[in-house]
N, C-alpha and C positions, 0 to 999 in steps of 0.2 A: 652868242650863237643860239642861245636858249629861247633870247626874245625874238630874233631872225627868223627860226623855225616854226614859231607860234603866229607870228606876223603872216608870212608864206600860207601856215596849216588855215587859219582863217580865213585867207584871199582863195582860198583853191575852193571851201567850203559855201563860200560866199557865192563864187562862179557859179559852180556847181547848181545850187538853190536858186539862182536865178534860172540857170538851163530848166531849169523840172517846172518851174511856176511858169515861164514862157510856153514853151512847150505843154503845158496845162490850160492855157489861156487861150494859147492859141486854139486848141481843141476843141473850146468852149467857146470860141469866136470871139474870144475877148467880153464876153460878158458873166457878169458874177454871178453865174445861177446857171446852172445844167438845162432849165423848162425852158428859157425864150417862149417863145409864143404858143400857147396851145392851139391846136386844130379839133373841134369836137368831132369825131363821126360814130356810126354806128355800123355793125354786122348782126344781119338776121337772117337765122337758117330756116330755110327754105326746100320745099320740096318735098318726097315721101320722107324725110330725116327731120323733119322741122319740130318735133318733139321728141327730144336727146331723151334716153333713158340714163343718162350718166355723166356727170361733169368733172371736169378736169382744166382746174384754171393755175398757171401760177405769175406773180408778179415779181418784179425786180421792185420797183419804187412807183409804189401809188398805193391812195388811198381806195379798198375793194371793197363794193354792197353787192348780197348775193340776196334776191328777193324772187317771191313768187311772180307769177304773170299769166299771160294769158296765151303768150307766145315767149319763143327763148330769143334773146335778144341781147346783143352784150353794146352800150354803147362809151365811148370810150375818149381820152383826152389823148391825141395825137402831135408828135413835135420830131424836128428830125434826130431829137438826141434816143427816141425810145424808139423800139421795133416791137410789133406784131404779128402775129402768126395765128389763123385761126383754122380750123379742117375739125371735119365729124366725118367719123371711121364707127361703123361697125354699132350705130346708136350711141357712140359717145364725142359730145365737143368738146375741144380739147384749146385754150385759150392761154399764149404766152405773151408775157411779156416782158423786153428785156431794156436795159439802160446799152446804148452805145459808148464803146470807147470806154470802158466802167474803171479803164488804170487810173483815170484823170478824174475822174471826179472829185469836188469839190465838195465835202459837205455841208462845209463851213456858209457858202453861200447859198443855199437851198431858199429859195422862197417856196409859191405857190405850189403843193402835189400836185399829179395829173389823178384825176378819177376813172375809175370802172366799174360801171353800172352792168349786173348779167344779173337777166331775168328768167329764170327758166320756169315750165310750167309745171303741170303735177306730177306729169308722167316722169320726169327725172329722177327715180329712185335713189341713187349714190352720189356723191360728189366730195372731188379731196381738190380743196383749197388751200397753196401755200402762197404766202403774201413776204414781201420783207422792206420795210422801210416805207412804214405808211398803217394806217387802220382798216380791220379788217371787220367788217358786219356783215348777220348772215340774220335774218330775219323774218317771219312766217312761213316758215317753210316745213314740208317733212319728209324723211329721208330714210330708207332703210338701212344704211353706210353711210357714216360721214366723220369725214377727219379734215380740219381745218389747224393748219400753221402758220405761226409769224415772228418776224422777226425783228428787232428794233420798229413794235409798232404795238397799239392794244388787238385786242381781240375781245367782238360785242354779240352776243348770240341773245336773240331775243326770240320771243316765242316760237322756240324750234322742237321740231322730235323727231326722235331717230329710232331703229331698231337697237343702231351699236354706234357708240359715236366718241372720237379720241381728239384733245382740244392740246393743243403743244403749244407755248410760246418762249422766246428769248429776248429779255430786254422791253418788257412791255404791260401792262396789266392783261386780266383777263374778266369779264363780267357776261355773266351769265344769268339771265331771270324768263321765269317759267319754261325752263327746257324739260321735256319730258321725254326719258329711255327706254324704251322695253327691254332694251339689253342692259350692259355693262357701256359703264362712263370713265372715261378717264381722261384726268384733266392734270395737266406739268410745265411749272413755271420755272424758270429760273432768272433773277432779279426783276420781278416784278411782284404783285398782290392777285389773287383768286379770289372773286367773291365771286357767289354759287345764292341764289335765293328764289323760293317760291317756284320749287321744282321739284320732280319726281324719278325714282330709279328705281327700273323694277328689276333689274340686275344688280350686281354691285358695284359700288362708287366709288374707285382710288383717288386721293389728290395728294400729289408732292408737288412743294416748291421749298427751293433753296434759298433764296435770299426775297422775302416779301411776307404780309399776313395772307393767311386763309380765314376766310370771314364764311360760314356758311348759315343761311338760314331760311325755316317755313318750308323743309326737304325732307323727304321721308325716302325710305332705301331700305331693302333687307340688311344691308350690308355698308357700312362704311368706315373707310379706310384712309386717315389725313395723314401724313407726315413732314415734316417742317423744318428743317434747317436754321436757318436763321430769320423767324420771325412769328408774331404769337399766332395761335390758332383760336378761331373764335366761332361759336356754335350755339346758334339760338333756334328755339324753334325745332328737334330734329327728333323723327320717328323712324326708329330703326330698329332690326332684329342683333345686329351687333355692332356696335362702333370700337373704332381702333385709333386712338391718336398718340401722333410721336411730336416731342417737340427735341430741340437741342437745344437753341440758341432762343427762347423764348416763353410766355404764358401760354397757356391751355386753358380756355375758361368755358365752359357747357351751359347755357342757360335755360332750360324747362328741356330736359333731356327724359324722351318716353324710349326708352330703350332696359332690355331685360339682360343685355351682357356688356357691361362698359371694362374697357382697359386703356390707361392711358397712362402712357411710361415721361417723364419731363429729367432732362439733364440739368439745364441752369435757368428757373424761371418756375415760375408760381402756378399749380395746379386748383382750379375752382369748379366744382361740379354743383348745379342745384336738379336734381331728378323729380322727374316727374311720380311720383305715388311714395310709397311705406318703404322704411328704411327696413321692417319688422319682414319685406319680403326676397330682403337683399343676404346675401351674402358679403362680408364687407372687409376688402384685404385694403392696410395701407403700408408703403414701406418708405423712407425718408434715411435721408442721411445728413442733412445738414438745413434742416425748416422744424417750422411749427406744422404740428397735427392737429385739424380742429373736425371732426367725423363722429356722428350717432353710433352707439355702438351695435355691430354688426348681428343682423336678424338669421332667420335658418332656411328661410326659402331657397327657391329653385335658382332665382334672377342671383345675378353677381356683380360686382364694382370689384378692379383692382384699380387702384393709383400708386403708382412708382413715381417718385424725386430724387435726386441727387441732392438739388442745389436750390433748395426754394419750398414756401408752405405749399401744404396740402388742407385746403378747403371742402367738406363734403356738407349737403343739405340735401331735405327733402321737401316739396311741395304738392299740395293738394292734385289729385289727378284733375284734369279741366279740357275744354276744346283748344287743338291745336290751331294754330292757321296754318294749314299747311295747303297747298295745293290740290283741287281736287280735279281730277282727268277726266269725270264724270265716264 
Protein backbone atom coordinates (compact mmCIF):
# COMPACT_ATOMS: atom_id res chain seq x y z
CA UNK A 1 0.00 0.00 0.00
CA UNK A 2 3.10 2.16 0.94
CA UNK A 3 4.66 1.75 -2.52
CA UNK A 4 0.92 2.33 -4.25
CA UNK A 5 0.72 5.56 -2.66
CA UNK A 6 4.24 6.75 -3.58
CA UNK A 7 3.70 5.41 -7.11
CA UNK A 8 0.27 7.43 -7.35
CA UNK A 9 2.17 10.61 -5.03
CA UNK A 10 4.81 10.77 -8.01
CA UNK A 11 2.40 10.36 -11.17
CA UNK A 12 0.09 13.25 -9.80
CA UNK A 13 3.41 15.35 -9.08
CA UNK A 14 4.82 14.45 -12.44
CA UNK A 15 1.23 15.76 -14.16
CA UNK A 16 1.33 18.40 -12.30
CA UNK A 17 5.08 19.72 -13.48
CA UNK A 18 4.18 19.04 -16.83
CA UNK A 19 0.91 21.37 -16.59
CA UNK A 20 3.25 24.49 -15.03
CA UNK A 21 6.17 23.95 -17.88
CA UNK A 22 3.40 23.54 -20.71
CA UNK A 23 1.64 26.24 -19.61
CA UNK A 24 5.10 28.20 -19.15
CA UNK A 25 6.11 27.43 -22.66
CA UNK A 26 3.22 28.05 -24.01
CA UNK A 27 3.59 31.62 -22.67
CA UNK A 28 6.80 31.95 -24.00
CA UNK A 29 5.69 30.61 -27.55
CA UNK A 30 7.40 27.78 -27.02
CA UNK A 31 10.76 29.11 -27.21
CA UNK A 32 13.65 29.00 -24.57
CA UNK A 33 14.19 32.64 -23.80
CA UNK A 34 11.73 35.40 -22.61
CA UNK A 35 13.74 38.23 -25.63
CA UNK A 36 12.56 36.46 -29.12
CA UNK A 37 13.40 39.08 -31.30
CA UNK A 38 14.33 42.52 -30.24
CA UNK A 39 12.71 45.62 -31.94
CA UNK A 40 15.29 48.59 -31.44
CA UNK A 41 13.35 52.05 -31.07
CA UNK A 42 13.63 55.29 -29.65
CA UNK A 43 11.58 58.10 -27.62
CA UNK A 44 12.61 61.72 -27.70
CA UNK A 45 10.87 64.51 -25.71
CA UNK A 46 10.00 67.06 -27.61
CA UNK A 47 8.46 70.43 -27.33
CA UNK A 48 8.53 73.28 -24.45
CA UNK A 49 9.33 69.97 -22.02
CA UNK A 50 12.27 68.69 -24.10
CA UNK A 51 14.72 69.21 -21.30
CA UNK A 52 13.34 67.35 -18.15
CA UNK A 53 14.57 68.95 -15.02
CA UNK A 54 14.24 65.26 -13.29
CA UNK A 55 14.45 61.70 -14.21
CA UNK A 56 12.60 58.80 -13.18
CA UNK A 57 13.28 55.51 -14.90
CA UNK A 58 12.65 52.07 -13.53
CA UNK A 59 13.40 48.59 -15.33
CA UNK A 60 12.10 45.12 -14.89
CA UNK A 61 15.08 43.16 -16.96
CA UNK A 62 17.56 45.02 -18.82
CA UNK A 63 20.79 46.08 -19.13
CA UNK A 64 20.47 50.45 -18.16
CA UNK A 65 23.17 53.47 -19.45
CA UNK A 66 22.20 56.83 -18.17
CA UNK A 67 24.53 59.41 -19.89
CA UNK A 68 24.84 62.96 -20.78
CA UNK A 69 23.71 64.50 -24.17
CA UNK A 70 22.59 66.97 -25.95
CA UNK A 71 19.00 66.31 -25.99
CA UNK A 72 17.03 63.74 -23.65
CA UNK A 73 16.38 60.75 -25.44
CA UNK A 74 15.81 57.18 -24.09
CA UNK A 75 16.45 54.64 -26.87
CA UNK A 76 15.53 51.37 -26.15
CA UNK A 77 15.29 47.23 -27.12
CA UNK A 78 11.65 46.34 -27.75
CA UNK A 79 9.78 42.62 -27.98
CA UNK A 80 6.41 41.76 -27.24
CA UNK A 81 7.42 40.00 -24.03
CA UNK A 82 8.36 43.78 -22.40
CA UNK A 83 6.14 46.81 -22.04
CA UNK A 84 6.80 50.58 -21.94
CA UNK A 85 5.49 53.54 -20.77
CA UNK A 86 7.01 56.80 -21.26
CA UNK A 87 5.09 60.68 -20.21
CA UNK A 88 6.94 64.00 -18.72
CA UNK A 89 4.64 65.59 -16.17
CA UNK A 90 5.37 68.63 -14.42
CA UNK A 91 9.55 68.77 -15.86
CA UNK A 92 9.92 65.22 -15.01
CA UNK A 93 10.19 61.98 -17.52
CA UNK A 94 9.21 59.29 -15.94
CA UNK A 95 10.38 55.83 -17.99
CA UNK A 96 8.96 52.08 -17.22
CA UNK A 97 9.68 49.29 -17.96
CA UNK A 98 8.10 46.13 -17.33
CA UNK A 99 8.49 42.13 -18.28
CA UNK A 100 4.98 40.62 -19.43
CA UNK A 101 3.44 37.57 -18.01
CA UNK A 102 6.53 37.84 -15.24
CA UNK A 103 4.57 34.37 -13.40
CA UNK A 104 6.25 32.45 -16.32
CA UNK A 105 9.35 33.38 -16.54
CA UNK A 106 12.09 31.28 -17.25
CA UNK A 107 15.32 32.38 -15.99
CA UNK A 108 16.94 29.43 -16.68
CA UNK A 109 16.69 30.24 -20.32
CA UNK A 110 17.68 33.91 -20.64
CA UNK A 111 19.86 34.73 -23.41
CA UNK A 112 20.39 38.11 -24.89
CA UNK A 113 19.30 41.46 -22.44
CA UNK A 114 17.33 43.97 -23.97
CA UNK A 115 19.19 47.61 -23.48
CA UNK A 116 18.21 51.20 -22.57
CA UNK A 117 20.09 53.92 -23.49
CA UNK A 118 18.62 57.61 -21.72
CA UNK A 119 20.30 60.54 -22.43
CA UNK A 120 19.47 63.36 -20.78
CA UNK A 121 21.00 66.89 -20.84
CA UNK A 122 22.31 69.19 -18.15
CA UNK A 123 19.38 70.74 -17.35
CA UNK A 124 18.25 67.45 -15.48
CA UNK A 125 19.01 68.10 -12.02
CA UNK A 126 17.65 64.77 -9.91
CA UNK A 127 17.18 61.36 -11.09
CA UNK A 128 16.22 57.93 -9.23
CA UNK A 129 17.09 54.92 -11.21
CA UNK A 130 15.85 51.38 -10.15
CA UNK A 131 17.04 48.64 -12.37
CA UNK A 132 16.51 44.72 -11.58
CA UNK A 133 18.09 41.95 -13.48
CA UNK A 134 20.58 43.39 -15.66
CA UNK A 135 23.51 46.23 -15.25
CA UNK A 136 23.10 49.48 -14.43
CA UNK A 137 25.67 52.71 -15.58
CA UNK A 138 25.34 55.94 -15.00
CA UNK A 139 28.21 57.98 -16.36
CA UNK A 140 29.44 61.90 -16.87
CA UNK A 141 26.88 63.16 -15.41
CA UNK A 142 25.79 65.67 -12.53
CA UNK A 143 23.14 65.81 -10.45
CA UNK A 144 21.82 67.64 -7.44
CA UNK A 145 19.70 64.20 -6.16
CA UNK A 146 20.54 61.03 -7.20
CA UNK A 147 19.63 57.55 -6.08
CA UNK A 148 20.30 54.75 -8.24
CA UNK A 149 18.94 50.83 -7.30
CA UNK A 150 19.50 47.21 -8.46
CA UNK A 151 18.80 44.27 -8.17
CA UNK A 152 20.30 40.91 -9.38
CA UNK A 153 22.64 43.14 -11.43
CA UNK A 154 26.02 45.46 -10.82
CA UNK A 155 25.90 48.97 -10.43
CA UNK A 156 28.75 51.25 -12.46
CA UNK A 157 29.02 54.97 -11.65
CA UNK A 158 31.67 56.72 -13.36
CA UNK A 159 32.58 60.15 -13.43
CA UNK A 160 29.35 61.39 -11.61
CA UNK A 161 28.64 64.12 -8.94
CA UNK A 162 25.95 64.82 -7.00
CA UNK A 163 24.94 67.38 -4.28
CA UNK A 164 23.53 64.08 -2.24
CA UNK A 165 23.62 60.79 -3.72
CA UNK A 166 22.24 57.05 -2.14
CA UNK A 167 23.73 53.89 -4.24
CA UNK A 168 21.60 50.62 -2.92
CA UNK A 169 22.21 47.15 -4.52
CA UNK A 170 20.95 43.29 -4.05
CA UNK A 171 22.75 40.53 -5.51
CA UNK A 172 25.35 42.43 -7.46
CA UNK A 173 28.58 44.48 -7.27
CA UNK A 174 28.90 48.01 -6.92
CA UNK A 175 32.04 50.21 -8.56
CA UNK A 176 32.20 53.47 -8.26
CA UNK A 177 35.51 55.81 -9.58
CA UNK A 178 35.90 59.46 -9.52
CA UNK A 179 32.36 60.22 -7.94
CA UNK A 180 32.41 63.43 -6.39
CA UNK A 181 29.64 64.67 -3.47
CA UNK A 182 29.02 67.77 -2.00
CA UNK A 183 26.73 66.29 0.21
CA UNK A 184 26.51 62.94 2.19
CA UNK A 185 27.09 59.37 0.16
CA UNK A 186 25.67 56.35 0.92
CA UNK A 187 26.40 53.48 -0.47
CA UNK A 188 24.56 49.39 0.75
CA UNK A 189 25.17 46.09 -0.53
CA UNK A 190 24.11 43.07 0.32
CA UNK A 191 25.74 39.80 -1.35
CA UNK A 192 27.86 41.59 -3.38
CA UNK A 193 31.47 43.85 -3.18
CA UNK A 194 31.65 48.00 -2.97
CA UNK A 195 34.64 49.35 -4.47
CA UNK A 196 34.71 53.11 -4.03
CA UNK A 197 38.15 54.85 -5.69
CA UNK A 198 39.59 58.14 -6.60
CA UNK A 199 36.66 60.08 -5.18
CA UNK A 200 35.53 62.79 -3.02
CA UNK A 201 32.94 63.57 -0.08
CA UNK A 202 32.50 66.68 1.18
CA UNK A 203 29.70 65.36 3.46
CA UNK A 204 29.92 62.15 5.18
CA UNK A 205 30.44 58.62 3.58
CA UNK A 206 28.53 55.55 5.11
CA UNK A 207 29.16 52.15 3.48
CA UNK A 208 27.41 48.76 4.73
CA UNK A 209 27.42 45.59 3.12
CA UNK A 210 26.64 42.22 4.43
CA UNK A 211 27.85 39.63 2.59
CA UNK A 212 30.93 40.99 0.09
CA UNK A 213 34.60 43.18 0.43
CA UNK A 214 34.46 46.93 0.72
CA UNK A 215 37.64 47.96 -1.05
CA UNK A 216 37.97 51.85 -0.80
CA UNK A 217 40.61 53.86 -2.12
CA UNK A 218 42.46 57.53 -3.40
CA UNK A 219 38.99 59.25 -1.20
CA UNK A 220 39.11 61.84 1.02
CA UNK A 221 35.78 62.71 3.26
CA UNK A 222 35.49 64.52 6.51
CA UNK A 223 33.74 61.61 7.59
CA UNK A 224 33.83 57.95 7.00
CA UNK A 225 31.76 55.38 8.11
CA UNK A 226 32.36 51.37 6.54
CA UNK A 227 30.57 48.49 8.19
CA UNK A 228 30.80 44.82 7.09
CA UNK A 229 29.21 41.75 7.71
CA UNK A 230 30.69 39.26 6.17
CA UNK A 231 33.55 40.18 4.37
CA UNK A 232 37.13 42.19 4.64
CA UNK A 233 37.20 45.93 4.55
CA UNK A 234 39.98 47.34 2.63
CA UNK A 235 41.25 51.15 2.66
CA UNK A 236 44.13 52.66 0.78
CA UNK A 237 44.82 55.81 0.09
CA UNK A 238 42.08 57.65 2.59
CA UNK A 239 42.05 61.29 3.94
CA UNK A 240 39.61 61.85 6.29
CA UNK A 241 38.67 63.95 9.42
CA UNK A 242 37.31 60.66 11.06
CA UNK A 243 37.07 57.07 9.98
CA UNK A 244 34.78 54.32 11.55
CA UNK A 245 35.08 50.74 10.51
CA UNK A 246 33.17 47.55 11.65
CA UNK A 247 33.97 44.35 10.62
CA UNK A 248 32.30 40.88 11.97
CA UNK A 249 32.94 38.39 9.73
CA UNK A 250 36.33 39.60 8.23
CA UNK A 251 39.97 41.81 8.03
CA UNK A 252 40.18 45.38 8.28
CA UNK A 253 43.32 46.54 6.87
CA UNK A 254 43.96 50.67 6.35
CA UNK A 255 46.86 51.30 4.13
CA UNK A 256 48.63 55.15 4.23
CA UNK A 257 45.62 56.24 6.31
CA UNK A 258 45.95 60.48 6.84
CA UNK A 259 43.33 60.73 9.35
CA UNK A 260 43.48 62.32 13.03
CA UNK A 261 40.59 60.15 14.76
CA UNK A 262 40.65 56.26 13.67
CA UNK A 263 38.28 53.66 15.34
CA UNK A 264 37.91 50.33 14.36
CA UNK A 265 36.23 47.72 16.33
CA UNK A 266 36.77 43.71 14.35
CA UNK A 267 34.99 40.51 15.80
CA UNK A 268 36.59 37.61 13.94
CA UNK A 269 39.40 38.69 11.62
CA UNK A 270 42.65 40.61 11.61
CA UNK A 271 43.00 44.34 12.08
CA UNK A 272 46.08 46.19 10.07
CA UNK A 273 46.44 49.89 10.31
CA UNK A 274 49.67 51.77 8.66
CA UNK A 275 48.98 55.87 9.22
CA UNK A 276 50.08 58.30 7.68
CA UNK A 277 52.56 60.65 10.25
CA UNK A 278 53.93 60.24 14.21
CA UNK A 279 52.67 57.68 16.39
CA UNK A 280 54.47 60.43 19.19
CA UNK A 281 51.15 62.46 17.91
CA UNK A 282 48.54 59.84 18.53
CA UNK A 283 46.79 58.74 21.35
CA UNK A 284 46.84 54.92 21.15
CA UNK A 285 43.98 52.54 22.70
CA UNK A 286 44.33 48.69 21.82
CA UNK A 287 41.94 46.14 23.11
CA UNK A 288 42.21 42.23 21.98
CA UNK A 289 40.81 39.23 23.30
CA UNK A 290 42.06 36.47 21.60
CA UNK A 291 45.35 37.91 18.85
CA UNK A 292 48.56 39.23 18.93
CA UNK A 293 49.33 43.01 19.78
CA UNK A 294 52.01 44.37 17.49
CA UNK A 295 51.43 48.70 18.04
CA UNK A 296 54.23 51.81 18.93
CA UNK A 297 53.63 52.69 22.24
CA UNK A 298 51.01 55.32 22.41
CA UNK A 299 52.17 59.35 22.16
CA UNK A 300 50.01 62.35 24.01
CA UNK A 301 48.76 64.38 21.21
CA UNK A 302 45.32 65.50 20.30
CA UNK A 303 44.94 62.82 17.14
CA UNK A 304 43.67 59.27 18.49
CA UNK A 305 43.62 55.43 17.19
CA UNK A 306 41.40 52.93 19.03
CA UNK A 307 41.53 49.27 17.63
CA UNK A 308 39.09 46.75 19.28
CA UNK A 309 39.41 42.52 18.39
CA UNK A 310 37.69 39.72 19.58
CA UNK A 311 39.07 37.27 17.41
CA UNK A 312 42.28 37.99 15.52
CA UNK A 313 45.75 40.33 15.62
CA UNK A 314 45.91 43.75 15.82
CA UNK A 315 48.76 45.36 13.59
CA UNK A 316 49.51 49.08 14.12
CA UNK A 317 52.38 51.30 12.04
CA UNK A 318 53.36 54.43 11.30
CA UNK A 319 54.74 55.96 8.00
CA UNK A 320 56.34 59.13 6.76
CA UNK A 321 53.79 61.85 5.97
CA UNK A 322 53.95 62.07 1.97
CA UNK A 323 51.47 63.10 -1.27
CA UNK A 324 48.20 61.43 -1.31
CA UNK A 325 46.73 60.41 -4.67
CA UNK A 326 43.75 61.24 -3.91
CA UNK A 327 41.36 63.04 -6.28
CA UNK A 328 41.49 66.58 -6.85
CA UNK A 329 37.95 68.63 -7.80
CA UNK A 330 40.08 71.47 -8.61
Amino acid sequence: MKIKGFILTGLTVAVLGFIVFAVAMSNLDWKFSINGNYEQKAYTVEGEEALPAALELRADYADVTVERGEETKIEYDDSNKLGYAFSVSDGKLTVTQTQKRSFFRLWLFRDKKPKIKVTVSSDCAAAVVKVQNGTLTVSDESFKALTVENKNGKIVLKSVDADSATVVNVNGDIEMDGFVCRGDLSVTNKNGDIGIRNSSVDGALGVVDKNGDVVITQTSCPTVNVNNGNGDIRLTEIAAGKLIATAHNGDIKGNKIDCPDIYAKNHNGDTKFSVVGSAADYVIVTKCSNGDVHAPQSGSGEKRIELINRNGDIDLSFEAKGSLNILNKG
